[in-house]
C-alpha positions, 0 to 999 in steps of 0.5 A, a space after each residue: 210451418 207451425 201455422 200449418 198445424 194450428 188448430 182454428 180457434 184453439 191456436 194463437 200466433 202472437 207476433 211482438 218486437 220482443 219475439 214470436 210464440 205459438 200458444 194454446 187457449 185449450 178452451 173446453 167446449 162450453 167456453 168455446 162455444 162463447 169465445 168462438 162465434 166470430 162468423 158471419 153467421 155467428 153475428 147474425 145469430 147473436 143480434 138475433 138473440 140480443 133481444 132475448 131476455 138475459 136468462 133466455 140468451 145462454 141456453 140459446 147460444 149454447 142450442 145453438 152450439 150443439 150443447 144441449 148437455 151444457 143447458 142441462 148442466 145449467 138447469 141443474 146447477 140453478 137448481 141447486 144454488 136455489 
């Protein structure tokens, strides 16, 4: 069936009275790493980091994700909008 072949976090079956679609959120893997923490697991973590302050709480979700790159791409961008 379609659901078989969807990718987890990546597609979406929407069920409406008008019909039914499978669509893609051909997220990349920064946006991903926000919009996916749905686990258990995940919330756990993002209570943990709550109590960060604001500028410390993406560079840990994104740690945390494996993107170390992105935190780099983050500092850099900071820099140069100073």
């Amino acid at each position: 069936t379609i659901l078989t072949r969807a990718q987890k976090k990546r597609d979406y079956y929407y069920r409406s009275s008008r019909g039914r679609r499978m669509f893609s959120m051909n997220l990349g893997p920064i946006a991903l790493a926000f919009a996916g923490m749905s686990s258990p697991d995940d919330q756990v973590f993002l209570d943990s980091v709550a109590s960060l302050p604001q500028e410390q709480r993406v560079p840990a979700i994104l740690h945390h994700q494996g993107l170390d790159w992105a935190i780099e791409l983050l500092d850099n961008l900071q820099y140069i909008t100073r």
